[in-house]
C-alpha positions as CSV (number, residue, x, y, z in Angstrom):
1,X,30.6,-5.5,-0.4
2,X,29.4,-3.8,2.7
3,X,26.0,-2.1,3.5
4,X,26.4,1.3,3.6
5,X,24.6,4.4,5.5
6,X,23.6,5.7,2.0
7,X,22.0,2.7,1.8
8,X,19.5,2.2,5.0
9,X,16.6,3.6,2.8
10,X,16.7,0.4,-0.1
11,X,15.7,-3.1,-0.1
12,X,17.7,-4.8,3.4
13,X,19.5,-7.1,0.5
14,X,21.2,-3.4,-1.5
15,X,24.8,-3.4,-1.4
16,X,27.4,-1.0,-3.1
17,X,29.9,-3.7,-5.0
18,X,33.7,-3.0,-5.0
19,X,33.3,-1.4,-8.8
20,X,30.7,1.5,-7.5
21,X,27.8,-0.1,-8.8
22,X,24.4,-1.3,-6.9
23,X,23.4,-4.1,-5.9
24,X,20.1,-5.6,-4.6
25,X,19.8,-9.5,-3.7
26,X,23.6,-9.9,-5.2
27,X,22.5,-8.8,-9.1
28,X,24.2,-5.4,-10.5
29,X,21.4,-3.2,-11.1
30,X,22.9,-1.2,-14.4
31,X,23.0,-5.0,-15.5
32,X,19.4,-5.0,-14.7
33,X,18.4,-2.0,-16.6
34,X,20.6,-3.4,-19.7
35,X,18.7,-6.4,-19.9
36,X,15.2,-5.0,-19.0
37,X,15.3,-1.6,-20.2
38,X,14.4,1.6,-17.9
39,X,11.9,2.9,-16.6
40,X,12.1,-0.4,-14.5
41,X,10.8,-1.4,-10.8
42,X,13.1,-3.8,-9.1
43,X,11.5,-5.8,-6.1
44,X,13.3,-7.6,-3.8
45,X,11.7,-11.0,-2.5
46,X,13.6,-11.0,0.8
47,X,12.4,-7.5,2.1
48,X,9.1,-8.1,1.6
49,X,9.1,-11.5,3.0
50,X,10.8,-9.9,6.1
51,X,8.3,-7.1,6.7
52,X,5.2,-9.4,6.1
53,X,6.7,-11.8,8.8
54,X,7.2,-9.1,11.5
55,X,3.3,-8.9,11.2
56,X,2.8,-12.5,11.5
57,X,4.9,-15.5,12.1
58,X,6.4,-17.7,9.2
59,X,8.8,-20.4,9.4
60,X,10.5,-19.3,13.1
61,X,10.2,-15.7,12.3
62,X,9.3,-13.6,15.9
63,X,5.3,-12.5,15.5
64,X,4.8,-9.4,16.8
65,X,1.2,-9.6,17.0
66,X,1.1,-13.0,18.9
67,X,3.8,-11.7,21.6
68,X,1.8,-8.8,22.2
69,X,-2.3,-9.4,21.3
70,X,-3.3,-12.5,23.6
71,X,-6.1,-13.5,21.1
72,X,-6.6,-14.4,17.7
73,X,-5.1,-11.9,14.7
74,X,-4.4,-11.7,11.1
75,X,-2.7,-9.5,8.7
76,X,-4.1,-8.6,5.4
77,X,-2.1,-7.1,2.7
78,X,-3.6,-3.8,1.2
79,X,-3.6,-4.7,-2.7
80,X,-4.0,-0.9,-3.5
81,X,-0.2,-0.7,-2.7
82,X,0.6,-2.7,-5.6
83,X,-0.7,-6.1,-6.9
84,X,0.1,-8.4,-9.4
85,X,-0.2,-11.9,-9.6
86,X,3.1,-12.8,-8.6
87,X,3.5,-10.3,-5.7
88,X,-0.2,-11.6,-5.0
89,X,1.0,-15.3,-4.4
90,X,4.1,-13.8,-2.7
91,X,1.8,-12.8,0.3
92,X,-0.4,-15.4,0.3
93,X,2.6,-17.9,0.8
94,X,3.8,-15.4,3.8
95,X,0.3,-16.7,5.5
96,X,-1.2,-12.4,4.6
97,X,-4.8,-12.0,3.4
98,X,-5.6,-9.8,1.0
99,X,-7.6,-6.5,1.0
100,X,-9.0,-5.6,-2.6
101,X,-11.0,-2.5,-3.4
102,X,-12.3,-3.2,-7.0
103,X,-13.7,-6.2,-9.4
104,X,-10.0,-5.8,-10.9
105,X,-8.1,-6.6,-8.2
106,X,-9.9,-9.1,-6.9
107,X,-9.9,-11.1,-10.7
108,X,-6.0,-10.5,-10.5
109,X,-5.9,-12.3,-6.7
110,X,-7.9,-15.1,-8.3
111,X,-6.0,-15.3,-11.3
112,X,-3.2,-15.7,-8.3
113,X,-5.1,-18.7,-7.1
114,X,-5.2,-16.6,-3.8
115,X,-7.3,-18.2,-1.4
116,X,-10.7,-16.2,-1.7
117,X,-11.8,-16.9,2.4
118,X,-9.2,-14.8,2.8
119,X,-9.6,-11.8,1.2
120,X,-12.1,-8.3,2.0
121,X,-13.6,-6.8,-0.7
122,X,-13.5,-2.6,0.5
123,X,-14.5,0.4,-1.1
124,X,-16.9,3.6,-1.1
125,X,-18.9,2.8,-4.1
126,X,-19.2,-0.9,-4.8
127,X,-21.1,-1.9,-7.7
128,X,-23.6,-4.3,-7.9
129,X,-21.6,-6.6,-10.1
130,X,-18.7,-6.2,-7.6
131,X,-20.7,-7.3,-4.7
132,X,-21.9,-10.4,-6.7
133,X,-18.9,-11.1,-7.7
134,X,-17.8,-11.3,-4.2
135,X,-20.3,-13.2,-3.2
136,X,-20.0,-15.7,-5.9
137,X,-16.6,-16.1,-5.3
138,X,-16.3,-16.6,-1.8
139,X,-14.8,-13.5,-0.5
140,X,-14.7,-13.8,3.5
141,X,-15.3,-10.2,4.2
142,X,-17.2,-7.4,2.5
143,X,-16.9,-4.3,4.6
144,X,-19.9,-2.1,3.8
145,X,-18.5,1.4,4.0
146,X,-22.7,2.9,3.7
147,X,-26.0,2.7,4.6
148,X,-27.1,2.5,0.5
149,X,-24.7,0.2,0.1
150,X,-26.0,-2.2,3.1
151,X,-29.6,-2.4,1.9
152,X,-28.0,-3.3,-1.8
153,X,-25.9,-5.5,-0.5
154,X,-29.1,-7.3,1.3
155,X,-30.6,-7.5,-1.6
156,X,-28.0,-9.0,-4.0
157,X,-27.9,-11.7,-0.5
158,X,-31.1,-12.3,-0.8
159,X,-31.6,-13.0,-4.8
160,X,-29.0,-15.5,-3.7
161,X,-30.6,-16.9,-0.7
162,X,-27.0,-16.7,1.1
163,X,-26.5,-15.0,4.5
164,X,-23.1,-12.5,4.4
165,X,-20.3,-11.9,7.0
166,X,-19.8,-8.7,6.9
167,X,-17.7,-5.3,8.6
168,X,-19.3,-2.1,8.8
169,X,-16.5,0.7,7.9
170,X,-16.8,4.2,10.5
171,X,-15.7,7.6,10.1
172,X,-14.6,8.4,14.1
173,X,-13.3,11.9,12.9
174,X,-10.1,11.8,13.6
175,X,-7.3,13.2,12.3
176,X,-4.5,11.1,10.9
177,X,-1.8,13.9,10.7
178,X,-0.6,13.5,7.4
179,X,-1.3,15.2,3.5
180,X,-5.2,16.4,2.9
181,X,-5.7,14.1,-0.2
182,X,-4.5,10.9,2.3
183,X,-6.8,11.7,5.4
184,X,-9.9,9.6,5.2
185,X,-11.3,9.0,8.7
186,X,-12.4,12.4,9.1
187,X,-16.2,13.4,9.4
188,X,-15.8,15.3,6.2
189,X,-14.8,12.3,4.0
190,X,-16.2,10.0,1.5
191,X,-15.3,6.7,3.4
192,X,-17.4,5.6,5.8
193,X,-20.3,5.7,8.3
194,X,-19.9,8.7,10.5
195,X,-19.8,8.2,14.3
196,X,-20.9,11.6,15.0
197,X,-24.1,11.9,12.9
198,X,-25.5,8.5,14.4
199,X,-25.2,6.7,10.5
200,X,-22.4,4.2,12.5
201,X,-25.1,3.4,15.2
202,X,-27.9,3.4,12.7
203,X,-26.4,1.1,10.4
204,X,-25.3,-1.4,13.2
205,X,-29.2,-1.9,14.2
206,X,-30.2,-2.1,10.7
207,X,-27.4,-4.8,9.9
208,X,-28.5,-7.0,13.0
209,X,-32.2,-6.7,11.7
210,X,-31.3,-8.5,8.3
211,X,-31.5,-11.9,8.2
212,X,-29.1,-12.1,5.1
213,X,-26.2,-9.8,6.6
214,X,-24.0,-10.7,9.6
215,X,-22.0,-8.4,11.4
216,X,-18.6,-9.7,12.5
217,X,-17.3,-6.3,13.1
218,X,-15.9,-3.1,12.8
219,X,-13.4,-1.5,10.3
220,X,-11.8,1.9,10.4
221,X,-9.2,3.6,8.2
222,X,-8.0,6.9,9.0
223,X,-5.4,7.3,6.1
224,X,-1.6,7.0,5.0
225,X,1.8,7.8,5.5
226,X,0.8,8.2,9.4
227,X,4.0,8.5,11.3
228,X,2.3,8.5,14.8
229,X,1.0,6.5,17.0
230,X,-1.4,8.3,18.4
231,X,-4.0,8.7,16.1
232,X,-4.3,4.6,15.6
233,X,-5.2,4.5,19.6
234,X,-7.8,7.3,19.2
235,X,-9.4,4.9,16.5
236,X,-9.0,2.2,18.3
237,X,-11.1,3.9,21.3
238,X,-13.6,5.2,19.1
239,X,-14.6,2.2,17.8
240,X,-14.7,0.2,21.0
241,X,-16.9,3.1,22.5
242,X,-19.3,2.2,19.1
243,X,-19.1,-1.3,20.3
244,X,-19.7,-1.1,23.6
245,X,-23.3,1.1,23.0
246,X,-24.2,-1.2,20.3
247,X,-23.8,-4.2,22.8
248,X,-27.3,-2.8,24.1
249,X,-28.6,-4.0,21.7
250,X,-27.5,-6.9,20.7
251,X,-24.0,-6.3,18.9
252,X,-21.1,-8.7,19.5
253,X,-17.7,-7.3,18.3
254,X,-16.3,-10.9,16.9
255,X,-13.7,-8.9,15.0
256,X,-12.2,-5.3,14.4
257,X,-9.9,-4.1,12.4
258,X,-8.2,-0.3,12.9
259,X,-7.3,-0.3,8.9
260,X,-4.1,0.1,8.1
261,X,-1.8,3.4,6.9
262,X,1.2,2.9,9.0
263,X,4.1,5.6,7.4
264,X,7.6,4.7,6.0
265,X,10.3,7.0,5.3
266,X,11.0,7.9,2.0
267,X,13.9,10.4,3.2
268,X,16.4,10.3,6.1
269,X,14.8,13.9,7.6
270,X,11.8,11.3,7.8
271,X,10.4,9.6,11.5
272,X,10.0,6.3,11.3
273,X,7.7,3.5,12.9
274,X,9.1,0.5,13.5
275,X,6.5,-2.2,12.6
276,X,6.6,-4.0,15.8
277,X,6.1,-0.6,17.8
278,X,3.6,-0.2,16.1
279,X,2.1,-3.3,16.2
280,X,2.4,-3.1,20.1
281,X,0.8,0.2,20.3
282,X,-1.9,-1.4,18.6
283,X,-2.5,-4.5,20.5
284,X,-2.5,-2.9,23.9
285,X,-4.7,-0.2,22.9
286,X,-7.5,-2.8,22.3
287,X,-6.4,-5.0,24.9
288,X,-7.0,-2.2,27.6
289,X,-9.8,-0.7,25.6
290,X,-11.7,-3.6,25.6
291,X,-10.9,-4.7,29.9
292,X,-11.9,-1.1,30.3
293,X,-15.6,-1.8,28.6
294,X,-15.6,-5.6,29.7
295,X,-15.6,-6.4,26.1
296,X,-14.0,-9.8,25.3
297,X,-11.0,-9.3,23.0
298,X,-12.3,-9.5,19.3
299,X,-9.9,-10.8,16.1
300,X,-7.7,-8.2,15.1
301,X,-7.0,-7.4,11.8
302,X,-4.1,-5.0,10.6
303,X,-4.4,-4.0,7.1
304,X,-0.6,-2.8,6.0
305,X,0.1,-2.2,2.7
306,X,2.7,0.8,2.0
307,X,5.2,-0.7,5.0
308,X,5.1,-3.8,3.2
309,X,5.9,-3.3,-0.2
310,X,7.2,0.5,-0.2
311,X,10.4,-0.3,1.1
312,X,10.9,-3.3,-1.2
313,X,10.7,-1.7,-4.0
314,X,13.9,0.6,-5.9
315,X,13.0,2.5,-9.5
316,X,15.8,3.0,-11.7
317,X,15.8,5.4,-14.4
318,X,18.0,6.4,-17.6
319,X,19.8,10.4,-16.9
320,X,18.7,11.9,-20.4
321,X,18.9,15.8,-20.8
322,X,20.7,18.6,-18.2
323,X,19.8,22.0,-18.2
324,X,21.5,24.3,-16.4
325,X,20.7,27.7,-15.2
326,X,23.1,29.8,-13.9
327,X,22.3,30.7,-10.4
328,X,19.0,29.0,-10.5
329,X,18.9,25.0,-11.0
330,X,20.4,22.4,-12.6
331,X,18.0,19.9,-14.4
332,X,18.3,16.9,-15.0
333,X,15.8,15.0,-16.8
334,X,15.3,11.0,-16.3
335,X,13.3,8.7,-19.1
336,X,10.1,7.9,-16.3
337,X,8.2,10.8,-14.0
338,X,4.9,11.3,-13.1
339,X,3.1,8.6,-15.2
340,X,4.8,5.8,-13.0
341,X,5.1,7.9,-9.9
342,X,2.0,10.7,-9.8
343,X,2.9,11.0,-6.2
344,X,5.5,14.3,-5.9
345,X,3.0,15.9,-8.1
346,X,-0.1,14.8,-6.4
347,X,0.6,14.8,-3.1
348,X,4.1,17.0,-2.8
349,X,6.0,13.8,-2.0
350,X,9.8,13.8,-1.1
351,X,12.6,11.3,-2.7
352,X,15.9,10.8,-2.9
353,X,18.1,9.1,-4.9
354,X,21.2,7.1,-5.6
355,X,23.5,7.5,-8.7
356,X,23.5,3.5,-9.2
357,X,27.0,3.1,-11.3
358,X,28.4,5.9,-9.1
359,X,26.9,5.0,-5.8
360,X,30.7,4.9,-4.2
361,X,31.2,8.7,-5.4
362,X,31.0,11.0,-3.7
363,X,28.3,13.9,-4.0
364,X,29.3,17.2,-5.5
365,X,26.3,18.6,-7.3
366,X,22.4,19.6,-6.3
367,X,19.8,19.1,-9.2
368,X,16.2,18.9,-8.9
369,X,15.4,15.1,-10.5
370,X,12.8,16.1,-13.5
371,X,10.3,13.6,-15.7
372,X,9.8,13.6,-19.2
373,X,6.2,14.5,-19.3
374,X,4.7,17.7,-20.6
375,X,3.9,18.8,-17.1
376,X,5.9,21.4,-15.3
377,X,5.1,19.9,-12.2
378,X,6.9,16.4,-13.4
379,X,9.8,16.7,-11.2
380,X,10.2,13.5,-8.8
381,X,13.1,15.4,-6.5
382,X,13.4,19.3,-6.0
383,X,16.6,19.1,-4.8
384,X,19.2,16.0,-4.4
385,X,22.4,16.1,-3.8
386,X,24.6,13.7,-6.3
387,X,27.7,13.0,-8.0
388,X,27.8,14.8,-11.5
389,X,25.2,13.2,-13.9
390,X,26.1,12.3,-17.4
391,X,23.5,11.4,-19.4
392,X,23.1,7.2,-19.9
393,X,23.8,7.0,-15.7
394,X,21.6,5.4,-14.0
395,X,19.6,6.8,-11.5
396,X,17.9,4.9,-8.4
397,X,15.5,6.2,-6.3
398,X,14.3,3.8,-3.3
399,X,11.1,3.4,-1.3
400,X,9.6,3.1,-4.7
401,X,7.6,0.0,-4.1
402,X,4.1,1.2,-2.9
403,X,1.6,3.7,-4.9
404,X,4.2,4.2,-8.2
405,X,2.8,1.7,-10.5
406,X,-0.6,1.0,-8.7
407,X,-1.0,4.7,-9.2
408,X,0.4,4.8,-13.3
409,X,-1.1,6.5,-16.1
410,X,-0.5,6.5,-19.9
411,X,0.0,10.1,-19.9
412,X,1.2,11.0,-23.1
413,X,1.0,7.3,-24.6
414,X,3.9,6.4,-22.1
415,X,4.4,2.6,-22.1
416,X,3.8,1.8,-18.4
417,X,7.3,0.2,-16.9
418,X,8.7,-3.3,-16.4
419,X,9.1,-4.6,-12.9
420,X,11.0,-7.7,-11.7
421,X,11.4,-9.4,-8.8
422,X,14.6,-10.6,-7.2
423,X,15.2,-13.9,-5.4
424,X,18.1,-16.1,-4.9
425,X,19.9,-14.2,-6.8
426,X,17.8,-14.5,-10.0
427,X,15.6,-11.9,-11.3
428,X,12.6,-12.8,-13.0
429,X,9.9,-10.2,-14.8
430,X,6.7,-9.8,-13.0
431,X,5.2,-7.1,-15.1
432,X,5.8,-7.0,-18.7
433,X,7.0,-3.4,-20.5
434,X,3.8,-2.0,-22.1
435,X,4.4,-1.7,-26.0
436,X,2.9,0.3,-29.2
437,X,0.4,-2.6,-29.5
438,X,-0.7,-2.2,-26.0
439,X,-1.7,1.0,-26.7
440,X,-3.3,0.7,-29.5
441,X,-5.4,-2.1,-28.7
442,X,-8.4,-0.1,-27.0
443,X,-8.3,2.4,-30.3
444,X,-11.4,2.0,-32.6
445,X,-10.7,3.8,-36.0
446,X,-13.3,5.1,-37.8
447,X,-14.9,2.7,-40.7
């Protein structure tokens, strides 16, 4: 079997076999659907072993960030990508923390025996309950994303008699270049304490006047699916400005932490970032930032989560129903759609696909790829061009790893997929298909 250019989009262990069928880590994918049943997420081990280690060195692996930032760093995986237990203790063995944004996925990293020192509790409205939980647990970070949320956050210290490391998140306003819905370093946002209104400045004094808080550093995060570098440098500069004033008065930038967001392509029209560029960019803009300012160089923090376990990840669904209309569109209708993958109808997002028991044929007909859900806006591709689809093919579409099943629904009492994960050539269930009984567990009937 040989890798083939249809194939540069899917997990670095896919392969087309000599009968036409796919293959990821050396298992036959339509033997995969067979046995687990479809909708179902197939993760592959290697890749995302590979793409943590180009963050950070593991077992001889080249370290991007230590050939290019000359100080202390760290990676921390963005849960929101996707998290479950055993994805959880895949990172945490690749030497990643873990960035969590709720009480739920930080009880899923504990139940994940992940190492609570090193995950960051994040968010825009924490609860209280949240924030103690964090606290009681150990969390190494909480990154206070307001100015409500600091003096809470004091107070919950306090009751405790415990003193807090802590981030403060900023808005610098600047544009991240991607879809509306994924820009959230912008003055106009939820996230964060702007820069330009003074709340940034404001809370840093009030932080360093608490004697239950202490400020280790900064935090920005601009958005997703950036695919330039540009905008991470702005950041990078606006927050070293903020650190620089606030050394007036007493402010030491220990550690700082751009965010995360770096793009992947889903398409082959798509740019693409390798993550060592990126990393690069990166490290020298703070490295030059801070000689610039006479700052000392702080502890970075990158915060990747999509260009981890996006590429990683291939869906593979069951062709149902075509519909053809003469001179308009062919459709052809698939057994998942937008309650595992909201994100063509919520953000406009572009796949493609492979037939996976046909993936040596070649393509002869355009269809637009549609979901089963009572939604006219449930199609996952407009317009793919395939060999002809018969219902019971099966149909992969890669780059599904990140935002698909973090992001599901039981719209219309859909069963919310199966994913596995594939390793040594052995694939082993990770999430369990959600049943009748699932659904009707939260249902109170009337007495």
């Amino acid at each position: 079997m040989d890798q083939a250019p249809a194939l540069k989009l899917f997990p670095q262990t896919a392969q087309i076999a000599s009968d036409g069928h796919l293959h990821i880590d050396g298992l036959d994918v339509i033997d995969l659907a067979r046995e687990f049943g479809t909708p179902l997420y197939v993760y592959d081990a290697e890749t995302i072993s590979a793409r943590c280690r180009a963050y950070i060195s593991t077992e001889g692996y080249r370290c991007a960030l230590s050939s290019h930032y000359p100080a202390p760093a760290e990676v921390t995986y963005a849960a929101k990508a996707f998290l479950c237990v055993r994805i959880a203790q895949l990172i945490a063995s690749e030497g990643l923390g873990l960035d969590v944004v709720s009480g739920g996925e930080l009880y899923i990293a504990r139940q994940a025996g992940f190492p609570t020192a090193r995950i960051h509790l994040h968010g825009n409205n924490k609860s209280a309950s949240e924030m103690a939980q964090a606290l009681d647990t150990g969390v190494g970070r909480i990154v206070v994303d307001s100015a409500q949320e600091l003096a809470e956050l004091a107070h919950i210290a306090a009751t405790r008699d415990v003193v807090v490391p802590i981030w403060l998140r900023v808005s610098p306003d600047i544009d991240a270049h991607t879809h509306t819905y994924r820009k959230t370093g912008l003055l106009d946002s939820k996230f964060g304490l702007p820069l330009a209104t003074g709340d940034a400045a404001r809370a840093v004094q009030a932080a360093l006047s608490s004697p239950y808080l202490t400020l280790r550093g900064l935090h920005a995060h601009i958005g997703s699916q950036i695919l330039e570098l540009e905008p991470f440098c702005r950041t990078v500069e606006a927050l070293l400005d903020l650190a620089e004033e606030m050394g007036r008065h007493g402010f030491s930038l220990h550690e700082f932490s751009p965010g995360g967001g770096l793009g992947v392509p889903y398409v082959d029209a798509d740019p693409g970032i390798e993550i060592e560029t990126y990393v690069r960019s990166v490290s020298h803009a703070v490295v030059h930032g801070c000689q610039t300012r006479g700052l000392p160089l702080p502890r970075l923090v990158l915060e990747p989560g999509r260009s981890i376990i996006g590429p990683a990840g291939v869906a593979l669904y069951t062709v149902g129903v075509r519909k053809e209309i003469p001179g308009v569109r062919t459709y052809v209708s698939v057994d998942g759609g937008m309650a595992d993958n909201p994100r063509p109808a919520l953000y406009g997002a572009q796949y493609t696909a492979l037939v996976a028991n046909k993936a040596d044929q070649r393509p002869i007909e355009t269809v637009a790829i549609a979901g089963k859900f009572c939604e006219s806006g449930d199609i996952l591709i407009h317009r793919v061009c395939l060999p002809y689809l018969e219902p019971g093919d099966i149909l992969a579409i890669p780059v599904s790893g990140a935002y698909h099943l973090a992001m599901s629904s039981n719209y219309n009492h859909a069963h919310r997929p199966a994913a596995v994960l594939v390793r040594d050539g052995q694939a082993r269930i990770i999430l369990h298909r959600e049943t009748d009984e699932d659904l009707a567990r939260r249902n109170v009937a009337l007495s």
